[in-house]
C-alpha positions in Angstrom: -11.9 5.7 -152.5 -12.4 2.3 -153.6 -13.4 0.9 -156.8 -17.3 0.7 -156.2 -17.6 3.7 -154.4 -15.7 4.8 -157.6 -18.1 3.9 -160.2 -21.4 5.0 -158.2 -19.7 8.5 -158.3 -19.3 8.5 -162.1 -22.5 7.4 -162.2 -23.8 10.1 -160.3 -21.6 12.5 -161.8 -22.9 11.9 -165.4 -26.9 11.8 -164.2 -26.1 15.3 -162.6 -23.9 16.4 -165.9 -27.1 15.8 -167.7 -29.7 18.0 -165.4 -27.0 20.7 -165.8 -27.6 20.3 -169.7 -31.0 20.3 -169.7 -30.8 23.7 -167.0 -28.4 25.0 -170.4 -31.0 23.9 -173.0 -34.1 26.4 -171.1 -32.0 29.0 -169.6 -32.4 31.4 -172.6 -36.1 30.7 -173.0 -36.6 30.8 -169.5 -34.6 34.2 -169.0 -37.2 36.2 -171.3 -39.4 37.0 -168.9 -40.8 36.3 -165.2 -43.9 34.9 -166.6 -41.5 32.2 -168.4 -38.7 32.2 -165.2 -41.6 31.3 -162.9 -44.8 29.5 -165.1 -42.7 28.5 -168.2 -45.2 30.8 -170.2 -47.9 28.1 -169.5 -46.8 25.5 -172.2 -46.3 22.4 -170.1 -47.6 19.2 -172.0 -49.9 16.7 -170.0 -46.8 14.3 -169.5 -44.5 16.8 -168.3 -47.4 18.0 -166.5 -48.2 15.0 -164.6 -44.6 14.1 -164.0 -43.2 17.1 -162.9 -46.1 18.0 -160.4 -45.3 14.4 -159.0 -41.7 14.2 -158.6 -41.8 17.7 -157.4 -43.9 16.7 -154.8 -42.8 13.4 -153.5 -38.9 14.4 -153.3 -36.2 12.6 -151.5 -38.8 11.7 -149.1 -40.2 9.0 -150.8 -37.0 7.1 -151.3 -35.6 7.8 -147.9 -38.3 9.0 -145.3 -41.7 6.6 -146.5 -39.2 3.8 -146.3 -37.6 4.3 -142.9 -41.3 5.1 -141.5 -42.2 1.3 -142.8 -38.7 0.1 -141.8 -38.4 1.4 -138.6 -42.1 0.4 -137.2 -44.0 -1.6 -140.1 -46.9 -1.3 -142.1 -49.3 0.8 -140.5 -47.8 4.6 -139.9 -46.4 4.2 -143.7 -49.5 2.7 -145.6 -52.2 4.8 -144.4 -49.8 8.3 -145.0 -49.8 6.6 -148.6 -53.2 6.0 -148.8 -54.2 9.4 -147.6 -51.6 10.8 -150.0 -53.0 9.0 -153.0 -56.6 9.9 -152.4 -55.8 13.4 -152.1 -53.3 13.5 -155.4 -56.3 12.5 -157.2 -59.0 14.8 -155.9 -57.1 17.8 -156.3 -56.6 16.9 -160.1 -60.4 16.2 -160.0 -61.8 19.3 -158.7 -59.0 21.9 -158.3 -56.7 21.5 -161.8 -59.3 22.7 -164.5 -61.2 25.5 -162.2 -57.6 27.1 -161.1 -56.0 27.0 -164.5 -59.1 28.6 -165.7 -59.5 31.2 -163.0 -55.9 31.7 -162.9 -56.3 33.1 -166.5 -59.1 35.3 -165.3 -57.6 36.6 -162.6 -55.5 39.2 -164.4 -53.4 35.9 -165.7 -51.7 35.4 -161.9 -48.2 33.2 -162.6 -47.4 32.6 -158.4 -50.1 31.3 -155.5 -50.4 34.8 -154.0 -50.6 36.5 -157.0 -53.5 34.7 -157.8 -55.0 34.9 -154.3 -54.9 39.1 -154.2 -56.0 38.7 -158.2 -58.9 36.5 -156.8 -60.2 39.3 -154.3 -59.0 42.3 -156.3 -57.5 43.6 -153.6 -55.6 47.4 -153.6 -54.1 47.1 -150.5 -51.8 43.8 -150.8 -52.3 42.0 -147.6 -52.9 38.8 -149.1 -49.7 39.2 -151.3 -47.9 40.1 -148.0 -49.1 37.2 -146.1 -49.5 34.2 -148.7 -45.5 35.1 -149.8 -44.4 35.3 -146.0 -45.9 31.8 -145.1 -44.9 30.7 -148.4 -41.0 31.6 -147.5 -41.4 30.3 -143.9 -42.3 26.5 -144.7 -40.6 26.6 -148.2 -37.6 27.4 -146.1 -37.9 24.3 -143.7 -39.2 22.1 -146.5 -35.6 23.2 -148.7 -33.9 22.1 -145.5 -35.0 18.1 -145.6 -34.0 17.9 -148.8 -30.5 19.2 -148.3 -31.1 16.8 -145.4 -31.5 14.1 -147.8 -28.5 14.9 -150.0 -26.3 15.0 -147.0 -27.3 11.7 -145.9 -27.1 9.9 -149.4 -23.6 11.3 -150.1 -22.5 10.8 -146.5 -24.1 7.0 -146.2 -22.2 6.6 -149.9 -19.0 8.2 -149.6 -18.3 7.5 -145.6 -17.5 11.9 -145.4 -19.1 14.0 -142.7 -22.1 14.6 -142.8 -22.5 18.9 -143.2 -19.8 19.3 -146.2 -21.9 16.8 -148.3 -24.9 18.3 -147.4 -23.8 21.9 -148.4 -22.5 20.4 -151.2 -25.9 19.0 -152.3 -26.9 22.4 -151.6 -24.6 24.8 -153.9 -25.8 22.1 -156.5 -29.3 22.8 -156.3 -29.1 26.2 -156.3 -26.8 26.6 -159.3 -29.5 24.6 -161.0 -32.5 26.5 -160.0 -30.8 29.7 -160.7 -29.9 28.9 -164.2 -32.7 27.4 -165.7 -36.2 28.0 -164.0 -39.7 26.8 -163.8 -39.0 25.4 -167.3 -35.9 23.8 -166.6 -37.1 22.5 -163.1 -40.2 21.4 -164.8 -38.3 19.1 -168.0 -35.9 17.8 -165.6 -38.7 16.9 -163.1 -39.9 14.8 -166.0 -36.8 12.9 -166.2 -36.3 12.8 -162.4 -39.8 11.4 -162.2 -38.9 8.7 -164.3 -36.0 7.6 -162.6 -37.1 7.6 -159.3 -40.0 5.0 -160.8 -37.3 2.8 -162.6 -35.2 2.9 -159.2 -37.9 1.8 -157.2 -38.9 -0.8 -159.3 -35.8 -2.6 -159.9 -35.2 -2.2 -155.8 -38.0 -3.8 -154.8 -37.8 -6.3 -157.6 -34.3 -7.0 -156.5 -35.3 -7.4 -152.9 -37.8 -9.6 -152.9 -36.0 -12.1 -154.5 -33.3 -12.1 -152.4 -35.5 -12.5 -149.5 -37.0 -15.7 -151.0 -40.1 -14.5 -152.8 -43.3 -12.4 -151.6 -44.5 -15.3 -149.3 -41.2 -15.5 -147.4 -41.0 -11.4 -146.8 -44.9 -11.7 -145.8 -44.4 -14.8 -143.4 -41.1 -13.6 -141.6 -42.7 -9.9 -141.5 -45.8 -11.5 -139.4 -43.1 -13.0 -137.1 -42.5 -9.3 -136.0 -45.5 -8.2 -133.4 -47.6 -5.7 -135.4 -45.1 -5.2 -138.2 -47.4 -6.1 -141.0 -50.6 -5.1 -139.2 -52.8 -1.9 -140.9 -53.9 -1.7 -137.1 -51.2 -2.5 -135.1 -47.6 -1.0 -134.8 -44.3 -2.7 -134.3 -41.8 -1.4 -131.3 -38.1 -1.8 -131.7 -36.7 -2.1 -128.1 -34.3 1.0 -128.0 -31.7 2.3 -125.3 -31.7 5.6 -124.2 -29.6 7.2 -127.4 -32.8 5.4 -129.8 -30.6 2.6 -130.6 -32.4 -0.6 -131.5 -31.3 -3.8 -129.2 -30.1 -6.6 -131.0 -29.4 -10.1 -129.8 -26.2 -12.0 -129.2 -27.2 -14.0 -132.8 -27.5 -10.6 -134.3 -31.2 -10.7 -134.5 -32.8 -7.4 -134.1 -35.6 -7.4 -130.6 -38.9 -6.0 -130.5 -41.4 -5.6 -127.8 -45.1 -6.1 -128.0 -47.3 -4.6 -130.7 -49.0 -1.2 -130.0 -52.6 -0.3 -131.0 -53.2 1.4 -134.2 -56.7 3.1 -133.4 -59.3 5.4 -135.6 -58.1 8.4 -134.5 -54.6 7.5 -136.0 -55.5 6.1 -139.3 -57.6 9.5 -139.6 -54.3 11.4 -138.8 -52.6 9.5 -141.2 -55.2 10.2 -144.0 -55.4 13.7 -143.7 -51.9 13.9 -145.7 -54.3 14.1 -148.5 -55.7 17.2 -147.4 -52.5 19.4 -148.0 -52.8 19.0 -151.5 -55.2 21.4 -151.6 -52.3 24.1 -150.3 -49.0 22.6 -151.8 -47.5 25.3 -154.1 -45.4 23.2 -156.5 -48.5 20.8 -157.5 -51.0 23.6 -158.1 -48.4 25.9 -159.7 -48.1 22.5 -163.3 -52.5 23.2 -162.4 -51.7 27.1 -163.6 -48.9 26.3 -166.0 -50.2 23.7 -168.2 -50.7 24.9 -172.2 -54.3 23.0 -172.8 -57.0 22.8 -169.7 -58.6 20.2 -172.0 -55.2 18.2 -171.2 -55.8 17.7 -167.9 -57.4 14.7 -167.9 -54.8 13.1 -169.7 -52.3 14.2 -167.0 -54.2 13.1 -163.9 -54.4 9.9 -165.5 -50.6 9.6 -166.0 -50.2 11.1 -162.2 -52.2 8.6 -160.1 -50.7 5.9 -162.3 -47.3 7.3 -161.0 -48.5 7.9 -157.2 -50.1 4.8 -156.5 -47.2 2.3 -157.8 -44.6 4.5 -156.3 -45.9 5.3 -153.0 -46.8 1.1 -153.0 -43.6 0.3 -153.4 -41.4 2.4 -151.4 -43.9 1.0 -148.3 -43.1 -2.6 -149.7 -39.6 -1.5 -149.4 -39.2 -0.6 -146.3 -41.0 -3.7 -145.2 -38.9 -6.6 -147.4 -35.6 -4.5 -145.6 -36.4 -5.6 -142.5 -37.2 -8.7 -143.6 -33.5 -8.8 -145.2 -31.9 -7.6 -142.1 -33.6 -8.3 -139.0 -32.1 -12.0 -138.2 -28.7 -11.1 -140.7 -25.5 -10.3 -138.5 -23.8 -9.9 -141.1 -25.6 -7.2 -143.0 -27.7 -5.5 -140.4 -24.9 -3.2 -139.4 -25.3 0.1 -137.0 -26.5 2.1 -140.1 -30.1 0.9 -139.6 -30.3 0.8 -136.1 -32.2 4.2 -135.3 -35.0 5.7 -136.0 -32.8 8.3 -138.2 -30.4 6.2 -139.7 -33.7 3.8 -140.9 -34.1 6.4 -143.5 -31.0 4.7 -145.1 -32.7 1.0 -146.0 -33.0 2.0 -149.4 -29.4 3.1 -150.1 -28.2 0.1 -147.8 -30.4 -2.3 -150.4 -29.0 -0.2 -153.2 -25.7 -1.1 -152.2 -25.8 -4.0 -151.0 -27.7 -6.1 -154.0 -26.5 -4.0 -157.6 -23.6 -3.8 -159.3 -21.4 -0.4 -158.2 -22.6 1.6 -161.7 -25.8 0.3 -161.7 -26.4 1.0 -157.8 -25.2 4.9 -158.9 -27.6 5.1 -160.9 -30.2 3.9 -158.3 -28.6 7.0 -156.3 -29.2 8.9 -158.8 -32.8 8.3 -157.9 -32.7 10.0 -154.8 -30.7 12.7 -156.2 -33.7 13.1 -159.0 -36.1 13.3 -155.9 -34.5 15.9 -153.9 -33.2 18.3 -157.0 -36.8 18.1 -158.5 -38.6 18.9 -155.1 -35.7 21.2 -153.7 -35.7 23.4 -157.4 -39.5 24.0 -156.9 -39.4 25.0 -153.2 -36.8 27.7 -153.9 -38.2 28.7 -157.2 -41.8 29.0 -156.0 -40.2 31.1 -152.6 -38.0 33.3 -154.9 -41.0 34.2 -157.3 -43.4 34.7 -153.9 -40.8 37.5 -152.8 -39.8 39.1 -155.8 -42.4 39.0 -157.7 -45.3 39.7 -154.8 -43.6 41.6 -152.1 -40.6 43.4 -153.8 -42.3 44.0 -157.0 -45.8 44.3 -155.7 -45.2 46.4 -152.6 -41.9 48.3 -152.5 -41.1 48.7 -155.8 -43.8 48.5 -157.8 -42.5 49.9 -161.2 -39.3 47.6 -160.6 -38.5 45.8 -164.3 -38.7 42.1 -165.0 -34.6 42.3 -164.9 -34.9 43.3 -161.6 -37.6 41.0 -160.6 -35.4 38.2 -161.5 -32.2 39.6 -160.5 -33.6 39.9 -156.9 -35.5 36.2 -156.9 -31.6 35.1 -157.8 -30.9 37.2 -154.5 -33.4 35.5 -152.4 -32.9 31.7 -153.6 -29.9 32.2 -151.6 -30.7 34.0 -149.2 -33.3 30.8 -148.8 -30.8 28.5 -149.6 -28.2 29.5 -146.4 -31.2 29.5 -143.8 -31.9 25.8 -145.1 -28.8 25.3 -144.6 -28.7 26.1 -141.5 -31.7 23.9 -140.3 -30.3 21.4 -141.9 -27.2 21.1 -139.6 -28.5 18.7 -137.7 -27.7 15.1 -138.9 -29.8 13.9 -136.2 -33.4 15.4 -138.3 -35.6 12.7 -139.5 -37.1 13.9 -143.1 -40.3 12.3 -142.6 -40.8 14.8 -139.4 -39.2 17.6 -141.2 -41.2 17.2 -144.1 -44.9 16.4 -142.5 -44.5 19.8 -140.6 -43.9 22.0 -143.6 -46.9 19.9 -145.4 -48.9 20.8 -142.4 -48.3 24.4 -142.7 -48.7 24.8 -146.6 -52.2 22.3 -146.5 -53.6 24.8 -143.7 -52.2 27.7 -144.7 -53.6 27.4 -148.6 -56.0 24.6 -148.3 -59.1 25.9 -147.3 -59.1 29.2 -148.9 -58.0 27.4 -152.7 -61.0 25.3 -152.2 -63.5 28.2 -150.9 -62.0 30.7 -153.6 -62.8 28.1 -156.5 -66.0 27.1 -155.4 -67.7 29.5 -152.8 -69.2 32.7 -154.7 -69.4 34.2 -150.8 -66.0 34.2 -149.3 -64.4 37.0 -149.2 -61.2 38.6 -148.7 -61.2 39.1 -145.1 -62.3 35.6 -145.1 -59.5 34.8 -147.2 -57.1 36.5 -144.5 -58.5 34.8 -141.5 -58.4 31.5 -143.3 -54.3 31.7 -144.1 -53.6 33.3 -141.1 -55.8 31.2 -138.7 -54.7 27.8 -140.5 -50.8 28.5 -140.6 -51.3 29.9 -136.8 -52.9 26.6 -135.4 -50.5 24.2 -137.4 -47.3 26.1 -135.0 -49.9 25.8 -132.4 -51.1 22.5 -132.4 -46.9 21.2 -133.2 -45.6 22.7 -130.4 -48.1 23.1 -127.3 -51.3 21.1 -127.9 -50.0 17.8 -129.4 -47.3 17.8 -126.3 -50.9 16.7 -124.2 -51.2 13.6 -125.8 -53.6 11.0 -126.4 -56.6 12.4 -128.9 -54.3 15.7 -128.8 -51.5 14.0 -130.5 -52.9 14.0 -134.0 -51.0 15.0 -137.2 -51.3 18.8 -136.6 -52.8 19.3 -140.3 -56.3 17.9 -140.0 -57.1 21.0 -136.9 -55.3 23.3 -138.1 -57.5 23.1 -142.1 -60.9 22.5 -140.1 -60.1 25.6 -138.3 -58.8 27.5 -141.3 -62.1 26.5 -143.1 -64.0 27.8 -139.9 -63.0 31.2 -139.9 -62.9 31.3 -143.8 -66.8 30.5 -143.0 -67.6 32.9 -140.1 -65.8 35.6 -141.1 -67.0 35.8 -144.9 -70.3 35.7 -143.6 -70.0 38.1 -140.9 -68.2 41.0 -143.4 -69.3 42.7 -146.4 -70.0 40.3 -149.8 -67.8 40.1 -152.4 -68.4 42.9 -155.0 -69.6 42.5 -158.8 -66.6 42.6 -160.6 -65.6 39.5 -157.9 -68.9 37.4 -158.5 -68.6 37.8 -162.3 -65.3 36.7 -162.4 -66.7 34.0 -160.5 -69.4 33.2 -163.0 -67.5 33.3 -165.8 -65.0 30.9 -164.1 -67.5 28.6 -163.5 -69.5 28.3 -166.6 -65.9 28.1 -168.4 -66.4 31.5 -170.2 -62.5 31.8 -170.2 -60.0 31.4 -173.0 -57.5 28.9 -172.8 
């Protein structure tokens, strides 16, 4: 190992050394009880809050996949995902936070998603426990994967080892973590995380641009590339048949001519925003935060967060290309595939920062994945243990035994993502926009309607879940392969049909009782104690 590579692992090492101490720090608080293992006992400051929910969010795909998108084909595909992600960060702190922390409360004071669903409808029989947890496991499973994608790539791209050792590595790691400490733990070290990955991106892009001779030269020599900096075009690299990008005998990488970047794309690319509305680990900090009055405060501090950090790692991607495209020298094989694109911001890392400081940089992708990967496994721990195993087949289990067997299935969690994740080949962006699909589908619709529809009901509620999770496999798999208008990000048919049947078949079934559209009411005029 040489001397750099050296000091970017001690660098690492001691950003890791001090997520295992703050894990130490809320391991006895968090051990109490579920309620505190899985909500933190709802005393989550606005900053923490805003921060966590974020960094939770975003993971390793911001630093790695939003990058290589931008890298790999230009502006358009990564700028419109951000936009649509941006708009739909801020609309669900606008109209979702303060209605589900209150009705959260009100609905027997529900601590996971499903919990809350079944609480919402009062239902005996748990169905909606039972399916909420199982789609919940399903794309919490494949989401865990792309981040132990990510880890295997960083330490692989870093350290020159195999690929699947580092990635199991990265792993083991995370679980440990997440097993120790809990939602509090994940949540304070999401804060920190949070603020790393911002400082990392910053000082990258900074860094970056200069080296490329200012904004004006990366925005001049981007033009050069046909479509590249276009929010209606799209650049091509000319491949061979492995996806290997051609480059010229003066080391310049080729690119045919532009591609079309119609409507129907751009409104692809802006439905991101939509899964919001269904992602777990965002409306989870909506439930656990110790003030609904602070909410405002915290979706302040959030889209300040989202929109600088989504701009920059586009910006990123873009000023790499720019840095690489006509350099020999520096262009290397590492960045010559669609996959191995996802590695421009490690390669700028590298390439412009002093070994310690560059681990620290590292350390920013690290903070992304551990502070996504710890709330996927948490949240799908707490959705079987606490709704399935303590809600269905053992109902007078204990809250030792509740969190024993969460500890149980975070691994069991853990080995399948594993296993996914055995590809090297998997691009996170793909990865990662399929699991979103599902969860945005899936919980989507029916979060909205069950705030704000008095009607629905809960075999509306059912049909929704079902019906919305069922089209995303649907649409991914057999319709999208038809192409043309079919070939749209599977999330914006799969919610309109969720919210379909969540329509037709509350209407067409018996209304909500009473007890329902009082808790309703009270929700709604704010008749709920904080």
């Amino acid at each position: 190992m040489s001397g750099d590579t050296l000091q970017i692992l001690i660098a690492m090492i001691s950003y890791m050394a001090v997520v295992i101490v703050i894990g130490l720090i809320f391991a006895k608080k968090a051990n109490k009880s579920s309620e505190n293992y899985f909500l933190g006992g709802r005393s989550l400051g606005p900053w923490v809050t805003a921060m966590s929910a974020e960094a939770s969010d975003m993971s390793g795909w911001l630093l790695m996949g939003l990058p290589g998108v931008a890298y790999w084909c230009g502006l358009a595909d990564a700028a419109w995902t951000a936009i649509g992600l941006a708009v739909g960060t801020y609309f669900n702190w606008l109209i979702v936070s303060k209605r589900l922390r209150r009705y959260s409360i009100r609905a027997n004071n529900s601590i996971t998603l499903p919990e809350f669903f079944s609480n919402r409808f009062r239902e005996e029989k748990k169905v909606i426990v039972s399916i909420a947890a199982i789609f919940i496991l399903v794309f919490f499973t494949v989401y865990a994967s792309s981040c132990f994608v990510t880890c295997g790539k960083l330490f692989s791209a870093l350290f020159g080892m195999d690929y699947v050792p580092m990635m199991i590595l990265g792993a083991v790691f995370v679980l440990l973590y997440t097993i120790l400490g809990g939602f509090l733990a994940e949540s304070a070290s999401d804060f920190m995380q949070g603020i790393v990955m911002f400082i990392a991106l910053t000082l990258i892009v900074i860094i970056s641009t200069i080296k490329a001779g200012g904004f004006s030269a990366v925005a001049e020599n981007a033009q050069s590339i046909p479509g590249f900096l276009e929010f209606f075009g799209l650049a091509n690299p000319v491949v061979d048949e492995a996806g290997v990008q051609f480059v010229s005998e003066q080391g310049v990488a080729l690119f045919g001519e532009r591609s079309d970047y119609g409507i129907l794309t751009v409104c692809s690319m802006l439905a991101w925003g939509l899964g919001y509305f269904g992602m777990p680990q965002v409306l989870l900090r909506f439930m656990a935060i110790r003030k609904e009055s602070e909410l405002k405060m915290s979706r302040r501090i959030a889209m300040i967060w989202v929109v600088i950090s989504l701009a920059v790692a586009v910006f990123i991607g873009i000023v790499g290309r720019v840095l690489f495209m006509n350099n020999p020298d520096m262009i290397g094989d590492a960045l010559l595939t669609k996959t191995t694109a996802e590695n421009i911001f490690i390669t700028l890392s590298t390439s412009f920062l002093p070994p310690i400081l560059a681990g620290f940089v590292m350390a920013g992708i690290l903070a992304a994945t551990i502070s996504s990967s710890d709330s996927y496994l948490l949240i799908s721990a707490s959705a079987f243990a606490k709704n399935i195993y303590q809600g269905i087949f053992k109902k007078n289990a204990s809250d030792k035994q509740v969190m024993t067997m969460s500890r149980i299935t975070l691994l069991a969690i853990s080995v399948v993502a594993i296993i996914i994740a055995l590809d090297e080949d998997s691009v996170i962006f793909q990865i990662v926009s399929f699991a979103w699909a599902g969860f945005g589908a899936t919980f989507g619709p029916i979060m909205i309607f069950s705030l704000f529809w008095k009607r629905v009901n809960r075999a509306g509620a059912i049909a929704g879940m079902v019906s919305g999770a069922a089209m995303v496999f649907l649409w991914k798999l057999v319709i999208s392969k038809l192409g043309g208008v079919f070939a749209i990000y599977e999330l914006l048919p799969a919610f309109i049909f969720s919210s379909i049947c969540i329509v037709v078949v509350s209407l067409l079934t018996k209304a909500p009782g009473k007890e329902i559209e009082e808790d309703f009411e009270a929700v709604k005029t704010g008749a709920v104690s904080e």
